[in-house]
C-alpha positions as CSV (number, residue, x, y, z in Angstrom):
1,X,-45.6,42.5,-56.6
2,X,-42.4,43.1,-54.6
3,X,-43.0,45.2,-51.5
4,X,-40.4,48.2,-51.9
5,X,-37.6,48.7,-49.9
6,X,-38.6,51.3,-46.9
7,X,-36.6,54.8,-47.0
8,X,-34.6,56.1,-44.8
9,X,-33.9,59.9,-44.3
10,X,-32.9,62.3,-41.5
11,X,-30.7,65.3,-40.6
12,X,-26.7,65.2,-40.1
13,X,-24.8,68.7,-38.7
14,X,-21.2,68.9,-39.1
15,X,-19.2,70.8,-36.5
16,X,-15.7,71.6,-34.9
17,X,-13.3,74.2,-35.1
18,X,-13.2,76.6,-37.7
19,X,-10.9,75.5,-41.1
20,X,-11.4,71.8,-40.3
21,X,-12.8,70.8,-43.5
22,X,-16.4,70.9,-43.0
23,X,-17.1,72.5,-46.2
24,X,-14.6,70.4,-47.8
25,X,-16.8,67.1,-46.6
26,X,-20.1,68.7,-47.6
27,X,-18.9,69.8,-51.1
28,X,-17.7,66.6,-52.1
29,X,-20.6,64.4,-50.5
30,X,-23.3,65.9,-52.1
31,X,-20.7,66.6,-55.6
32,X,-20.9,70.4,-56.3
33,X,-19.9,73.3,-54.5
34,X,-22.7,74.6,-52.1
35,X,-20.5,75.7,-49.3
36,X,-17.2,78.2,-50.2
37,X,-14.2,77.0,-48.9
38,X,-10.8,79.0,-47.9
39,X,-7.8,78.3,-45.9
40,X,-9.0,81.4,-43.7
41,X,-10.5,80.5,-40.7
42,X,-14.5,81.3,-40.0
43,X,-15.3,81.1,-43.7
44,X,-18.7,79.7,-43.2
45,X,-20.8,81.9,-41.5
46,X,-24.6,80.6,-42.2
47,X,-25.5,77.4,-41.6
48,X,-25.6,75.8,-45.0
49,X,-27.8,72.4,-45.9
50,X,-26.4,70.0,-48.3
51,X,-28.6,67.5,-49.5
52,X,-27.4,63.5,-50.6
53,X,-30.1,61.2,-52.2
54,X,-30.1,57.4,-53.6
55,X,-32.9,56.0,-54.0
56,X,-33.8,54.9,-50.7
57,X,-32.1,57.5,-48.4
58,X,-32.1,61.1,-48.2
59,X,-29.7,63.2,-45.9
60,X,-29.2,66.7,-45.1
61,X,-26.4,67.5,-43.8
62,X,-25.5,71.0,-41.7
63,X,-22.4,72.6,-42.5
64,X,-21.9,75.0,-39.3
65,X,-20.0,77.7,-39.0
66,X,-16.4,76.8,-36.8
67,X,-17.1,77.3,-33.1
68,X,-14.7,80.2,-31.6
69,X,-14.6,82.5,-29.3
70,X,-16.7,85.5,-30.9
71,X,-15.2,89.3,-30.8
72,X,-17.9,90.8,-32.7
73,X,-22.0,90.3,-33.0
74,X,-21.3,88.9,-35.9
75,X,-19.1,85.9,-34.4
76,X,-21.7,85.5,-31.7
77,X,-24.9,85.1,-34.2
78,X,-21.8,82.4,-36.0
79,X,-21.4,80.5,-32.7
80,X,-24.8,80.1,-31.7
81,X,-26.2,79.5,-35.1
82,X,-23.8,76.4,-34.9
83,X,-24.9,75.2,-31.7
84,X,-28.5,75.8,-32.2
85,X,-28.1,72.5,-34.6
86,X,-27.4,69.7,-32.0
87,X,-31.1,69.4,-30.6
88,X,-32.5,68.9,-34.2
89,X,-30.8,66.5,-36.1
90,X,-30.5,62.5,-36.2
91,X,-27.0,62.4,-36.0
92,X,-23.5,64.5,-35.3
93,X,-20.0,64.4,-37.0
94,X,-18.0,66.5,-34.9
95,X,-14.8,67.4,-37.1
96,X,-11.1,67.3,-36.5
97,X,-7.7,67.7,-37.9
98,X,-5.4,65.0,-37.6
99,X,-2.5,67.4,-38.1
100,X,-3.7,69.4,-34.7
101,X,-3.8,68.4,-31.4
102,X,-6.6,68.5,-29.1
103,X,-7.0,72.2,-28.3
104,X,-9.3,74.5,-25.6
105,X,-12.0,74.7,-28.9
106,X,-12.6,71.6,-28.9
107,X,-13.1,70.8,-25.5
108,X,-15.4,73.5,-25.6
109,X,-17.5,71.6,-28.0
110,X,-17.1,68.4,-26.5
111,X,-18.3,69.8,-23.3
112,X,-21.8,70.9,-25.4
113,X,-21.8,68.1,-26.5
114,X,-22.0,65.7,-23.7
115,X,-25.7,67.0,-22.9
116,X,-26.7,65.9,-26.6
117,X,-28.7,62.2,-27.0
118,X,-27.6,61.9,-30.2
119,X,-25.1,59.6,-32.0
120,X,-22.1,61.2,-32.5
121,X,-19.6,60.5,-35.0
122,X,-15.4,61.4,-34.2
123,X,-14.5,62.4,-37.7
124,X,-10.3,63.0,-38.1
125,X,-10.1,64.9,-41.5
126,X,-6.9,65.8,-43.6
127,X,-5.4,61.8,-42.7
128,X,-3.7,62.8,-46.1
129,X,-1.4,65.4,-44.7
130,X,0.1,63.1,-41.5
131,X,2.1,60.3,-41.6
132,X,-0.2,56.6,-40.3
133,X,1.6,56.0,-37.2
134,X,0.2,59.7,-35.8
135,X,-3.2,58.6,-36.3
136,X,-3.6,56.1,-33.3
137,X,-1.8,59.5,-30.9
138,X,-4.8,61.4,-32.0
139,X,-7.0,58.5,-31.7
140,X,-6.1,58.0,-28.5
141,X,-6.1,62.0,-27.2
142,X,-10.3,61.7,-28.3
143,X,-11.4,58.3,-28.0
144,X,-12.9,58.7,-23.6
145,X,-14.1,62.2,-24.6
146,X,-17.9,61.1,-25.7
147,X,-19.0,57.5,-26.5
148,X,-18.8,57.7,-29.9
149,X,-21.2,56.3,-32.4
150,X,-18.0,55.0,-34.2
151,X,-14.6,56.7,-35.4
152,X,-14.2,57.8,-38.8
153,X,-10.4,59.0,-40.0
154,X,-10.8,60.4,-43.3
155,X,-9.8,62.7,-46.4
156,X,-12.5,65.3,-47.6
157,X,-10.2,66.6,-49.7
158,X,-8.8,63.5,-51.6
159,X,-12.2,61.4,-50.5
160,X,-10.4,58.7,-48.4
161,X,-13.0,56.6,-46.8
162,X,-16.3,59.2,-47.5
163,X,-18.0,56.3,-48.8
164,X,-17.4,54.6,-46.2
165,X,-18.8,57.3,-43.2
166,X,-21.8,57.4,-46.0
167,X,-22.6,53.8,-46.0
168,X,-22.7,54.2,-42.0
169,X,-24.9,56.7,-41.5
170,X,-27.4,55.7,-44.0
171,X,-27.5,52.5,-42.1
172,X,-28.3,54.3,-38.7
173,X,-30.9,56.4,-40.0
174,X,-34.8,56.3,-39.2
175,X,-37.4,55.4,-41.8
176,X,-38.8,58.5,-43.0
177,X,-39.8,60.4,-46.1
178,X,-37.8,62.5,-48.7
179,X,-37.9,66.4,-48.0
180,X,-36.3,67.5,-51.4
181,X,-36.6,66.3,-54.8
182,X,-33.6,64.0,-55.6
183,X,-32.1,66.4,-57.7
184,X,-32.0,69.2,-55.3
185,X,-28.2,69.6,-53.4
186,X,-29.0,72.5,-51.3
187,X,-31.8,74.3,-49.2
188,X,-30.2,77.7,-50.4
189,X,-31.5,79.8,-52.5
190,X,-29.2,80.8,-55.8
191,X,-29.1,84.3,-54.5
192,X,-27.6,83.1,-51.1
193,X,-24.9,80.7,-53.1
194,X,-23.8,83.6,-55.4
195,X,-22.9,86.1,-52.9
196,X,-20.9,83.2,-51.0
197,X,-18.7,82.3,-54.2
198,X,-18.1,85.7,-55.0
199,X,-17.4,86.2,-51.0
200,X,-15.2,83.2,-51.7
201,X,-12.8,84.9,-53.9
202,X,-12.3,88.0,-52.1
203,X,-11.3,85.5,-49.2
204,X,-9.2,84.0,-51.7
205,X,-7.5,86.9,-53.7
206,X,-6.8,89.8,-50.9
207,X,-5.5,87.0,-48.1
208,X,-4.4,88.9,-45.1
209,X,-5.2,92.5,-46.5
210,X,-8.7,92.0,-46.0
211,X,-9.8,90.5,-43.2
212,X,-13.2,88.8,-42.3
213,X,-14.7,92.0,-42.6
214,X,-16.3,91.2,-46.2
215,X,-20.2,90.4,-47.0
216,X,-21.7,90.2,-50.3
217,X,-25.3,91.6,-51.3
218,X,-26.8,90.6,-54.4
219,X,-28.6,93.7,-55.7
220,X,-30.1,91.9,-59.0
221,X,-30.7,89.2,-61.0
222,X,-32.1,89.4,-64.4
223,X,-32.2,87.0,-67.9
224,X,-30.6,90.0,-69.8
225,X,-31.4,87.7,-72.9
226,X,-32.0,84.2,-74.1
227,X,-28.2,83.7,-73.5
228,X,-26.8,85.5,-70.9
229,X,-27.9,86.6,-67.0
230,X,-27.1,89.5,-65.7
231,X,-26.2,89.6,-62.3
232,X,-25.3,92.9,-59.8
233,X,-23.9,92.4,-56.6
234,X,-22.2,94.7,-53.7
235,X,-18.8,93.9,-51.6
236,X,-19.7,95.6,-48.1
237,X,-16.2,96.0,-46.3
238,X,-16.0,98.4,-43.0
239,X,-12.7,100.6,-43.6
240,X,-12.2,102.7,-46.4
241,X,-8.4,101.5,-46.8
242,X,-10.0,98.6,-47.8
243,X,-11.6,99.6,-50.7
244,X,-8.2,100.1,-52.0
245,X,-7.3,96.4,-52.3
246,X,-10.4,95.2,-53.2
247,X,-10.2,97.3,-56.2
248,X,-7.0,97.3,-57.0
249,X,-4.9,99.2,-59.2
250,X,-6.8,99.7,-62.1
251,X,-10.0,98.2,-61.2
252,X,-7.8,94.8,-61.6
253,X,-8.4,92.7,-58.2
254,X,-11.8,93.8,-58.7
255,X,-12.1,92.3,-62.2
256,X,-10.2,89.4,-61.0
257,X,-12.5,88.5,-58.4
258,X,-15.4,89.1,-60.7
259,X,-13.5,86.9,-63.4
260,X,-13.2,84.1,-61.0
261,X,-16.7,84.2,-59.3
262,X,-18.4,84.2,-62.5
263,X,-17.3,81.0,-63.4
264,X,-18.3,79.1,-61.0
265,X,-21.4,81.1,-60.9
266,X,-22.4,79.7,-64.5
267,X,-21.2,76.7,-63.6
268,X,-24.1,76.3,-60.5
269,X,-26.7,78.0,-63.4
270,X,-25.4,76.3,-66.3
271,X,-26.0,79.9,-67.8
272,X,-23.7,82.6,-69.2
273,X,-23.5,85.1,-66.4
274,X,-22.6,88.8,-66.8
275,X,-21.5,90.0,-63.7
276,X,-21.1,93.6,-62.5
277,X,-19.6,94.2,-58.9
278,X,-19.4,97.1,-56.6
279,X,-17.3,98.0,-53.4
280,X,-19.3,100.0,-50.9
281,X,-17.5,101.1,-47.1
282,X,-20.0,100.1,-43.8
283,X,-18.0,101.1,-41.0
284,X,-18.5,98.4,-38.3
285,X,-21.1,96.6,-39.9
286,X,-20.2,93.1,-38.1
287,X,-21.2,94.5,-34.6
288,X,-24.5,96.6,-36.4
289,X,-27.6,94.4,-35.7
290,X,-29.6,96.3,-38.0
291,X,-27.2,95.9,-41.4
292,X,-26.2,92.4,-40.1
293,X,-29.7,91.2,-40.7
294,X,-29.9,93.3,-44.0
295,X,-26.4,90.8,-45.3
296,X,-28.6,87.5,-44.2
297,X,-27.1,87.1,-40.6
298,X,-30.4,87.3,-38.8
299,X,-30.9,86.2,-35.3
300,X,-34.3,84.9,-35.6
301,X,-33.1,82.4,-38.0
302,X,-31.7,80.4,-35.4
């Protein structure tokens, strides 16, 4: 009988700036949306697992939220819920743009970084957007920063050379067993996803009316019959003028964020969803430890 081929699993975090792509990568490695992405900066605000398996390697990779300077207790509990990461994992792709020269953040998180034994992987995202001959200029700006595992210059968005960054790291990884079924893509539970897609859209539809001052709570989920679930769920926001845009005139953002989230929200049940939204004022919830840990941004956690 032919001795089977050993597996190989272990833990990958993801970090850099905020709006690097990080969700971008983590979505399209693991083929389904279990991180919301948005051209806003400091979208991700949990540390969200994404889980790839073949059938002799399993990795879970860490989607952190981008490292900034914080101006709230929320964006400190966001910063050190990123860094709290390096210590624990097998392996880290620290994230940049190729469009963006090397700034102050991230010599701030090179500097963390240099204190880590782990391999680290320089991974240039958005190689789409810049013409080839920039590439070696950024190259060069990073490559005596750290000594780095290798050097990957990829697209998340179109996919360019993924495969290729995959292939590596499965290669590097330790023999060890499989933490999560095979056709489990995220540590998450569904309630945690479906505030973050509908979180998503208000990111998406209000732009730079409503700042990061949103969190979602879902208030319910229940099979309302054999064909349909019926889900309730509150947008915080911390000024009333707020409440205004969210809204909208009419009830009609509201509805169109509600359209939106829904459908991706059957899409990751493969259910019909009825969905029934609420906007609800918390004046200065970000800097409130008590109603931050009520919206899931507890300290412990990390």
């Amino acid at each position: 009988m032919a001795e089977q081929p050993a597996f190989h699993s272990g833990f990958v975090s993801i970090i850099g700036r905020p709006n690097v792509g990080k969700s971008t990568l983590l979505n399209r490695i693991v083929g389904q949306k279990v991180a919301i992405m948005s051209d806003k900066a400091q979208t991700t605000r949990n540390t969200i697992q994404g889980i790839y398996t073949t059938k002799d390697t399993q990795m879970v990779f860490i989607d952190t939220p981008g490292i900034h300077k914080p101006h709230s207790r929320l964006g400190d509990f966001m910063v050190k819920s990123a860094l709290s990461t390096l210590g624990e994992v097998d392996a880290i792709m620290f994230m940049i743009n190729a469009d963006q020269r090397r700034g102050a953040g991230d010599n701030f998180i090179i500097e963390r970084l240099k204190a880590v034994k782990k391999p680290i992987y320089l991974i240039i995202n958005k190689i789409d957007q810049i013409h080839p001959d920039h590439l070696l200029e950024i190259m060069d700006q990073y490559k005596d920063a750290l000594p780095w595992a290798d050097i990957f210059p990829i697209s998340a968005l179109e996919g360019n050379n993924v495969d290729e960054l995959l292939t590596t790291l499965k290669s590097k990884l330790p023999e060890g067993p499989q933490y999560y079924p095979s056709d489990q893509i995220t540590d998450h539970p569904e309630r945690f996803i479906i505030s973050e897609l509908i979180r998503e859209k208000v990111l998406e539809l209000t732009r730079q009316e409503v700042p990061h001052s949103t969190a979602v709570v879902i208030d319910s989920i229940k099979r309302q019959d054999e064909e349909k679930i019926h889900i309730q769920a509150t947008i915080i926001i911390e000024r009333s003028s707020q409440k205004g845009i969210i809204i909208g005139k009419g009830g009609s953002m509201l509805k169109k964020i509600g359209s939106m989230a829904r459908r991706d929200i059957e899409t990751l049940l493969g259910d019909k969803v009825y969905l029934e939204l609420w906007v609800k004022v918390q004046e200065n919830w970000k800097d409130r430890e008590n109603l931050l840990a009520s919206y899931g941004y507890r300290q412990d956690d990390y």
